[in-house]
SEGU-659297 format. One record per residue (C-alpha): residue in three letters; x, z, y. Coordinates in steps of 0.05 Angstrom, whole numbers, padded with zeros to 5 digits, always signed. Example, Ala and Ser with C-alpha at 12.3 -4.5 7.8 and 13.67 -1.06 7.14 Angstrom:
// residues 2
ALA+00246+00156-00090/SER+00273+00143-00021/
END
This chain:
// residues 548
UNK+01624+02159+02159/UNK+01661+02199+02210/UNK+01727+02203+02174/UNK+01789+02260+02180/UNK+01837+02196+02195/UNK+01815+02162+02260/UNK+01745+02205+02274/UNK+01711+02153+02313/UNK+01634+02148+02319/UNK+01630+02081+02301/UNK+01559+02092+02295/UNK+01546+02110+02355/UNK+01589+02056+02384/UNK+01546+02004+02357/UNK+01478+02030+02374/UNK+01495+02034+02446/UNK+01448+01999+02481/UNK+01498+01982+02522/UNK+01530+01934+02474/UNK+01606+01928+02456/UNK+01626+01897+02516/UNK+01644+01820+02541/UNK+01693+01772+02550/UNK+01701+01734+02615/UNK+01661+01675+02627/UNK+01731+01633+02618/UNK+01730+01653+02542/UNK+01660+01647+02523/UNK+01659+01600+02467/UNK+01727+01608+02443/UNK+01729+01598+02370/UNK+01762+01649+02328/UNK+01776+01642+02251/UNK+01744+01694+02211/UNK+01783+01686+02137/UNK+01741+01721+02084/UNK+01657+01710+02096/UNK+01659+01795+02051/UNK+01619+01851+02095/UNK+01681+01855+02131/UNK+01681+01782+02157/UNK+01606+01772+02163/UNK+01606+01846+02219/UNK+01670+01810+02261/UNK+01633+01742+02268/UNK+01558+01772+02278/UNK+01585+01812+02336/UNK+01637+01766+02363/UNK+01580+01711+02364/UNK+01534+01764+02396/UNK+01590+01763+02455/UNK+01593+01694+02465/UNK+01645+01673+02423/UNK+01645+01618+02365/UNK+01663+01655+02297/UNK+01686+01597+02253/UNK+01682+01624+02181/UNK+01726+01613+02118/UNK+01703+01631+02048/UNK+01745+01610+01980/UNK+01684+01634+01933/UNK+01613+01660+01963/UNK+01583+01690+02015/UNK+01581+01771+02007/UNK+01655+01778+01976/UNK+01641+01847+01932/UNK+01569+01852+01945/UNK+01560+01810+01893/UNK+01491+01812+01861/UNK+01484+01768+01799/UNK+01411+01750+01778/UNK+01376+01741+01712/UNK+01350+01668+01703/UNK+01273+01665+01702/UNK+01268+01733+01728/UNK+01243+01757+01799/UNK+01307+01755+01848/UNK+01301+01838+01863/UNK+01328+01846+01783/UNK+01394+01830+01795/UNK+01464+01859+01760/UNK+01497+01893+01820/UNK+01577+01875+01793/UNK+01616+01892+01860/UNK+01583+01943+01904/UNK+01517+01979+01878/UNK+01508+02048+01913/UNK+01521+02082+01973/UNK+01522+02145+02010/UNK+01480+02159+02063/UNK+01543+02179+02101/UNK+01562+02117+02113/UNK+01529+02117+02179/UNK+01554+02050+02206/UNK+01529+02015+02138/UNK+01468+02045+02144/UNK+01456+02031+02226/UNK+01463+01946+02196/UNK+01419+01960+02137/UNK+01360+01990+02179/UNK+01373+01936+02241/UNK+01361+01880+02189/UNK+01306+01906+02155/UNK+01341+01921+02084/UNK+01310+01980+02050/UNK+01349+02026+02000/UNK+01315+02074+01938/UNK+01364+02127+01906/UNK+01408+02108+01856/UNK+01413+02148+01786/UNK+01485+02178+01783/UNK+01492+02232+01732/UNK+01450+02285+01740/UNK+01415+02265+01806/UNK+01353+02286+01822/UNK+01335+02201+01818/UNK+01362+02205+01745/UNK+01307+02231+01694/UNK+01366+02261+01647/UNK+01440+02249+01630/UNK+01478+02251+01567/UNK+01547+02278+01576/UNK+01577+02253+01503/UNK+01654+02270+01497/UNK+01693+02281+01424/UNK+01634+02261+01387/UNK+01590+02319+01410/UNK+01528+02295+01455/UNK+01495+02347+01510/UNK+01427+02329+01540/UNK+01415+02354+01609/UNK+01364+02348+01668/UNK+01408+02391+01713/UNK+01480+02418+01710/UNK+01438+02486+01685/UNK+01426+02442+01618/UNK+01502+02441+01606/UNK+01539+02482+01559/UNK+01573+02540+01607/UNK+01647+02504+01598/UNK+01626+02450+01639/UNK+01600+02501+01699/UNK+01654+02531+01695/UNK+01697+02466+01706/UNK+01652+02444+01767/UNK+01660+02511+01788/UNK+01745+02509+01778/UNK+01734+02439+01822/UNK+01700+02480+01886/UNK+01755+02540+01879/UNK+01810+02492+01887/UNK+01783+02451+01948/UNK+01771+02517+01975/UNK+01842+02550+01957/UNK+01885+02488+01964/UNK+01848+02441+02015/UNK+01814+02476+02058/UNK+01747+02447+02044/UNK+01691+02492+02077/UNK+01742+02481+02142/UNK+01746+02406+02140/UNK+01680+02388+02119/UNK+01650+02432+02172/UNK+01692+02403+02223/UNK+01675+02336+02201/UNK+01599+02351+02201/UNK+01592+02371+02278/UNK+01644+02312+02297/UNK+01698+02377+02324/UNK+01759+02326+02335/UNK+01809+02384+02352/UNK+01793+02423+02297/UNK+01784+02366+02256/UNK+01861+02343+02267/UNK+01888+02407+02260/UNK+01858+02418+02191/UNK+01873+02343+02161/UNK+01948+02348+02197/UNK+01966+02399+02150/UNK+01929+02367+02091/UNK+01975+02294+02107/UNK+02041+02333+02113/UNK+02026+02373+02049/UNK+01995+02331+02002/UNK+02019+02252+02019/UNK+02066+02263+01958/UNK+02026+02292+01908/UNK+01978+02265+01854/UNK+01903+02279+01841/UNK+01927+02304+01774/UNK+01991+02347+01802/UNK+01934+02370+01852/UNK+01895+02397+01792/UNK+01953+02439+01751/UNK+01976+02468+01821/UNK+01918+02510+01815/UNK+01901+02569+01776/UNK+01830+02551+01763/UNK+01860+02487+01727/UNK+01908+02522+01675/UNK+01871+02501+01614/UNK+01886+02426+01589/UNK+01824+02427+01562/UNK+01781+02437+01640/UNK+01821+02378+01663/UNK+01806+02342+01613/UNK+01723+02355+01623/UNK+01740+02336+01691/UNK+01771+02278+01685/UNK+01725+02256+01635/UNK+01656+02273+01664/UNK+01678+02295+01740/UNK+01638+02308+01791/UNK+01585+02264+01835/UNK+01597+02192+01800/UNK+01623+02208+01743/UNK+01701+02223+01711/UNK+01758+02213+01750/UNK+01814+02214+01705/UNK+01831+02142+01720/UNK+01843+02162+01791/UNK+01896+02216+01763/UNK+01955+02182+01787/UNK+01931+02163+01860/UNK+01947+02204+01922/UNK+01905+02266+01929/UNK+01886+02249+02000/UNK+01851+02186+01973/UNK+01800+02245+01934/UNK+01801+02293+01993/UNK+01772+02228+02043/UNK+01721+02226+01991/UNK+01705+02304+01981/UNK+01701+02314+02049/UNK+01665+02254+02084/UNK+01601+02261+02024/UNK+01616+02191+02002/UNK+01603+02206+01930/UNK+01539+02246+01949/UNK+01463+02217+01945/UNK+01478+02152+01933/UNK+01432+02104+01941/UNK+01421+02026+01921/UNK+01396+01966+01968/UNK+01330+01947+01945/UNK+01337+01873+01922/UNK+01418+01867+01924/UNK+01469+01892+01962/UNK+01490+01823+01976/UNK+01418+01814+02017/UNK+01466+01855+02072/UNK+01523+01799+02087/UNK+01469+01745+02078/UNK+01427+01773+02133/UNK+01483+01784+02173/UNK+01499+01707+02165/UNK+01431+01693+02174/UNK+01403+01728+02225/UNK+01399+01703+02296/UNK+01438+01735+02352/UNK+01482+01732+02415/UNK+01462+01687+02475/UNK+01437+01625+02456/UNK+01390+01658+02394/UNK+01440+01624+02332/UNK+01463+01656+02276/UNK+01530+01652+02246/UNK+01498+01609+02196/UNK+01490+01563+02256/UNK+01553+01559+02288/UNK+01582+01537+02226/UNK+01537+01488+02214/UNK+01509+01514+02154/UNK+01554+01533+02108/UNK+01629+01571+02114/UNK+01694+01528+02116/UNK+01728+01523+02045/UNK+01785+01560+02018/UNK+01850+01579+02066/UNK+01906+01554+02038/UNK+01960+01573+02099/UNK+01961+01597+02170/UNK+02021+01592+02219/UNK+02027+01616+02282/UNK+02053+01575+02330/UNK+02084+01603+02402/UNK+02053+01579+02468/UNK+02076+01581+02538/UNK+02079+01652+02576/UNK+02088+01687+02501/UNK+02022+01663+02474/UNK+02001+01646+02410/UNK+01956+01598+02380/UNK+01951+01605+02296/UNK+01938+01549+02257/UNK+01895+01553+02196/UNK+01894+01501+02144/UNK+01829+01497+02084/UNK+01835+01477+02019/UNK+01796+01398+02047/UNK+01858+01395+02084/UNK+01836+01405+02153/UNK+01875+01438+02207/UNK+01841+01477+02259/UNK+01870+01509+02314/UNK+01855+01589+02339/UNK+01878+01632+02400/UNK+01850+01687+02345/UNK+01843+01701+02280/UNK+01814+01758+02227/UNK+01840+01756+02160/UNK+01785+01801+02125/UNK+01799+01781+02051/UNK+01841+01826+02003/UNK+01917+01831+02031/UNK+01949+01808+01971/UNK+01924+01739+01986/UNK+01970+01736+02042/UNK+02027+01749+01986/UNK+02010+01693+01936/UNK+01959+01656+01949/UNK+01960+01629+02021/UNK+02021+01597+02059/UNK+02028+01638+02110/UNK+02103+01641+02160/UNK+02145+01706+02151/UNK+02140+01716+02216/UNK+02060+01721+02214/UNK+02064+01796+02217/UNK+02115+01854+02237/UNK+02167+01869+02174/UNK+02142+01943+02173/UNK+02062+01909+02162/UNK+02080+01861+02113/UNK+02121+01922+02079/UNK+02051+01963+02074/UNK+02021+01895+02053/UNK+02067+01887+01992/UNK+02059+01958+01985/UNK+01989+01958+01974/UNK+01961+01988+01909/UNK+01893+01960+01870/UNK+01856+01988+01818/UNK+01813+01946+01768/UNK+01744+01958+01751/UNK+01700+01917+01702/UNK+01622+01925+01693/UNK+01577+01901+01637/UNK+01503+01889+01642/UNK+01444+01864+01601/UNK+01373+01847+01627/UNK+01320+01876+01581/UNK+01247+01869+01569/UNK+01220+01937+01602/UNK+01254+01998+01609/UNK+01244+02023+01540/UNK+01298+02087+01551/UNK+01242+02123+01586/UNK+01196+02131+01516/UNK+01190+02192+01488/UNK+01210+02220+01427/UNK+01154+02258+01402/UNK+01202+02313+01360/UNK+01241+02326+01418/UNK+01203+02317+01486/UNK+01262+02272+01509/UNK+01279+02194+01534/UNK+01303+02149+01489/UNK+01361+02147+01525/UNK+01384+02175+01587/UNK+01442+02164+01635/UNK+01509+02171+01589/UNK+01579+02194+01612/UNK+01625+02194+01547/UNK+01693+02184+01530/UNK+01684+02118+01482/UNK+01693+02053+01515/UNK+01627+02050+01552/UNK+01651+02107+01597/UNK+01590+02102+01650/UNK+01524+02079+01630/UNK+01475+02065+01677/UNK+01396+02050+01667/UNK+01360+02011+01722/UNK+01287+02017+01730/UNK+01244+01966+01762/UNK+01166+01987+01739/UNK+01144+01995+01678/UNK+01119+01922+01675/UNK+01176+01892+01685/UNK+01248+01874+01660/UNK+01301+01927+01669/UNK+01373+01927+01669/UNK+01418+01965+01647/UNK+01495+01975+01664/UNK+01531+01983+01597/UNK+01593+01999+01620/UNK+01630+02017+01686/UNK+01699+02025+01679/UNK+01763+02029+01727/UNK+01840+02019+01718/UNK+01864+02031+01644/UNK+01788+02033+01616/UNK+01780+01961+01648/UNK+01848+01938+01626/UNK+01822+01950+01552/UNK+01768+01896+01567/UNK+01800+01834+01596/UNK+01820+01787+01533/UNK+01741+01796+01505/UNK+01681+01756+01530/UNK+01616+01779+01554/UNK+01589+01777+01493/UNK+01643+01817+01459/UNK+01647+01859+01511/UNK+01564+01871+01505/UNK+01571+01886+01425/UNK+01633+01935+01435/UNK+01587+01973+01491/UNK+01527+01966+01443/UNK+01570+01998+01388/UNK+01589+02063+01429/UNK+01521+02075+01445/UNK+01494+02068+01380/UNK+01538+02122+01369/UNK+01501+02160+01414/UNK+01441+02140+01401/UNK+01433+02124+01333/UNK+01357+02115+01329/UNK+01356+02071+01382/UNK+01363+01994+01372/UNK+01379+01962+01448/UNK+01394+01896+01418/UNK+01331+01878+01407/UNK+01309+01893+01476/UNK+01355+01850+01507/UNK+01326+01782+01538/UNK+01391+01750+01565/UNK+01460+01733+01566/UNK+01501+01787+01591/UNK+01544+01792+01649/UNK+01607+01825+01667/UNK+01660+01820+01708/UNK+01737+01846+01711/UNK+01753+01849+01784/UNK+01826+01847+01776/UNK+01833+01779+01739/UNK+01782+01754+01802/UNK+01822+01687+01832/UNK+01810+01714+01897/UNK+01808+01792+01892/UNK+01859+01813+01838/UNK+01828+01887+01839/UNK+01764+01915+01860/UNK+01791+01958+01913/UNK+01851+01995+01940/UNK+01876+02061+01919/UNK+01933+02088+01948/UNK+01993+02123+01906/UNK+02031+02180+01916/UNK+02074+02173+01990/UNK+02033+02112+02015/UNK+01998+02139+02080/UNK+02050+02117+02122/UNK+02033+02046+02090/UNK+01955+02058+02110/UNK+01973+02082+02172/UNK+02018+02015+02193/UNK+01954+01968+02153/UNK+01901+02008+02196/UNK+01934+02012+02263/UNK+01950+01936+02263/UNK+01892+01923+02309/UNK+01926+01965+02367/UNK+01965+01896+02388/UNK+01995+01920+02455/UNK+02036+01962+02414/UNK+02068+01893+02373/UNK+02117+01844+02394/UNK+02076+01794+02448/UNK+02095+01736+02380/UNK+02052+01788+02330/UNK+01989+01792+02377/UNK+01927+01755+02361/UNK+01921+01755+02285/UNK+01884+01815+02256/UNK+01875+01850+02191/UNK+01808+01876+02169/UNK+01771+01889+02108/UNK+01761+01951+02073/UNK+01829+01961+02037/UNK+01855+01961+02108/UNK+01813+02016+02123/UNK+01821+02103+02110/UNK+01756+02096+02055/UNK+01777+02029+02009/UNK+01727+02015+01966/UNK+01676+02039+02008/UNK+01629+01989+02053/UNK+01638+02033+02116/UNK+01707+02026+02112/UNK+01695+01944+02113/UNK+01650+01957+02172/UNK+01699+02000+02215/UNK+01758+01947+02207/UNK+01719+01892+02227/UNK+01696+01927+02289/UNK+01771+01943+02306/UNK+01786+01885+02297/UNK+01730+01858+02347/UNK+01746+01904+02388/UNK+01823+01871+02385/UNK+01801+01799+02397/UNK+01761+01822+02461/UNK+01820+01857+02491/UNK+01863+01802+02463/UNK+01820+01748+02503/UNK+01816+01787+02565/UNK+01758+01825+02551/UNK+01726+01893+02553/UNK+01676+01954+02534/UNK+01615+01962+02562/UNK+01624+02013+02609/UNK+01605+02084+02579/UNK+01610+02055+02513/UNK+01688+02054+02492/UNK+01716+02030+02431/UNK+01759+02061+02384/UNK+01819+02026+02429/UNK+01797+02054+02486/UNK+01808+02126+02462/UNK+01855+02109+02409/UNK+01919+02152+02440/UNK+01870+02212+02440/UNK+01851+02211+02356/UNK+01903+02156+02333/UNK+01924+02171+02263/UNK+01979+02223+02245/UNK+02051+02194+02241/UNK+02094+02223+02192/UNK+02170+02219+02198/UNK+02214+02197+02147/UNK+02238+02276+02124/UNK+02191+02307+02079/UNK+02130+02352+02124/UNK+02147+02327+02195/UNK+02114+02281+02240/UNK+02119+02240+02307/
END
């Protein structure tokens, strides 16, 4: 995903034959602590152990952090209930350079109205609209998608940005997003929206926000900053998604598995099996000649010792949940930290016996049921197909922020008979109950000991926050006492919430460790510190539209 923020080819980077560089013989082996065993963590200790160096992993929960695929008891392991991430755009062009170099295959996934997705039901004020295409739609909801293009075009320069994005033009590339960062840091997806004229009537914006565009509505994402929706606009992250066949969580278990590096052993191997438990604090302590060494105690009470270490798991942990000294970080970083904004998201799903939404009603010509956007509690309902034969599952209910919120005192169970009592609703000829073959699953990502959100979402005025948060691993530029401990993971990065942006912190921050240990880029193959000066992030000054 070559991104308007920092446009690096990480993709490119990594498929270099040439490799990401080496360390000097002096440091080979050198352990380094990598907190968090998510996507992020299990990328940083793959290719640090592919240079040589001894990744020691720490994990408070499982292995695969938010690729988190839940299976059905007696049922083949490829059915699973997908309740972190479940879909991805083939943009994500680092994600997708790991999922093909481990074998991991990937079908499309059915978002409303994709061309995977057999129909969709767009159900909103108790008035239902069946639709194979957007053509199906009554013209009000044209027009909306239509209102949606006009103002990217009129108020973001869209057919600019994405252009520049899509042949990699740097210069241009800058210029356009420049603007974009000094214009619209302050301003909300929803002020975005009555700025223009193609939004005047309530009633579009509230279409939009309620049935959207790629994924689904966005009105829970009303209050965030506007750049967060313009990084995803622009870099086709909510286009042509598609899922990993068997589980997204197949991806960080390969990576731990996998062999690599020198000596043929997979992370899995250097840590003798299994991750070390739960951090509970890390101090730095100062060595001779301004060095550091960082101390990093589990929750079995064992102290290790590092000359490096990458945090990778969400940055509020740093706030309330490990030990860690004041001093750990610069005051302006641990100001973003604090800073940091997360939304919730909670997903129900049920395993049934075969995937009975595809029979046809012989009055009408249609599905039982089809993919359903609607404005009752469900929100986002999903149908998963795995052969006629066979069990399917289906995603009752995906919902973010305020929607989720509404969920957290009730049970699975509850939460399974609410969803069940929308779509009856819906679908009132339709009995799903007695299709369903086990307990249900869910999950509330915010109430998550160890996550306390699903993923970051920055507010109105907080770039200068992500700029601080993704910048950390440019360590020349700190104090010689801040150098050595990084920040990764993808609420550190431009795309939170988004596996490529889990992916392009942990290779900063490998990147980081290597020049931290005296080590360097393969020659002809820099890293995104070796041309960092030349596309480093936009500064912005502390009046209102000027940088630095």
């Amino acid at each position: 995903m070559f991104g308007p923020d920092f446009p690096f080819a990480y993709d490119d980077w990594v498929a270099n034959p040439a490799g990401l560089g080496s360390v000097p013989a002096s440091a080979r082996g050198t352990e380094v602590a990598i907190i968090g065993a998510g996507l992020s963590g299990l990328v940083a200790a793959r290719h640090l152990a592919a240079l040589g160096l001894k990744p020691v992993v720490y994990e408070a929960d499982r292995i695969g952090g938010r690729m988190r695929s839940e299976r059905f008891e007696g049922c083949d392991d490829d059915i699973v209930a997908e309740m972190g991430a479940m879909r991805f755009p083939p943009s994500s062009t680092t994600l997708y350079h790991y999922l093909s170099e481990l074998g991991l295959e990937t079908a499309p996934f059915p978002n409303p109205l994709a061309d995977a997705t057999p129909s969709t039901v767009v159900d909103l004020k108790g008035e239902s609209h069946y639709a194979r295409t957007m053509a199906d739609l009554p013209p009000v909801y044209r027009d909306v998608a239509a209102a949606w293009d006009a103002t990217l075009a009129d108020h973001a320069d869209a057919a600019e940005l994405t252009d520049a994005i899509r042949r990699r033009d740097v210069l241009r590339l800058r210029a356009v997003w420049g603007r974009l960062v000094e214009r619209l840091d302050d301003q909300t997806f929803y002020g975005f929206l009555t700025a223009s004229r193609h939004f005047r009537s309530f009633r579009h914006r509230e279409i939009f926000g309620q049935v959207g565009f790629g994924t689904g509505g966005w009105d829970t994402d009303y209050p965030n900053s506007m750049l967060e929706i313009l990084r995803v606009t622009c870099t086709a992250a909510d286009d042509h998604h598609r899922g990993i066949v068997g589980g997204s969580d197949q991806l960080p278990m390969r990576l731990w598995d996998t062999p690599t590096g020198p000596d043929g052993l997979s992370v899995r191997d250097l840590n003798g099996g299994a991750p070390r438990p739960a951090v509970t604090a890390i101090r730095r302590i100062a060595g001779a000649g301004g060095s550091n060494r960082y101390t990093v105690t589990d929750a079995g009470g064992e102290t290790r010792s590092y000359e490096a270490a990458i945090f990778t798991a969400q940055a509020w942990m740093l706030l309330n949940t490990i030990d860690c000294d004041d001093d750990l970080l610069p005051i302006e970083t641990w100001t973003a930290v604090e800073r940091t904004h997360y939304m919730g998201s909670s997903k129900v799903f049920v395993l049934v016996d075969r995937p009975f939404w595809k029979d046809l009603d012989p009055a009408t010509g249609r599905e039982a049921m089809s993919m359903t956007l609607t404005d009752r509690m469900s929100r986002g309902t999903y149908l998963l197909d795995h052969g006629d034969d066979r069990p399917g599952v289906i995603c009752l209910s995906y919902t973010w922020s305020d929607d989720s919120l509404k969920l957290l005192p009730l049970d699975a169970t509850a939460r399974m008979d609410l969803m069940l009592k929308s779509l009856r609703k819906i679908y009132p000829g339709v009995d799903v109950r007695r299709h369903i073959i086990a307990t249900p699953k869910t999950v509330s990502w915010e109430t998550e000991r160890y996550f306390m959100g699903a993923f970051k979402a920055n507010l109105p005025g907080h770039y200068r926050y992500q700029e601080r948060l993704y910048t950390h691993f440019m360590q020349d530029r700190l104090d010689p006492r801040h150098r050595g401990f990084f920040l990764a993971g993808d609420d550190v990065s431009w795309t939170a919430g988004w596996a490529e942006g889990a992916i392009q912190t942990a290779l900063n921050a490998v990147w980081g460790v290597v020049h931290h240990l005296g080590g360097a880029t393969a020659p002809g193959n820099p890293g995104p510190g070796d041309v960092f000066d030349a596309i480093a992030p936009i500064r912005l000054g502390d009046e209102r539209g000027t940088r630095y």
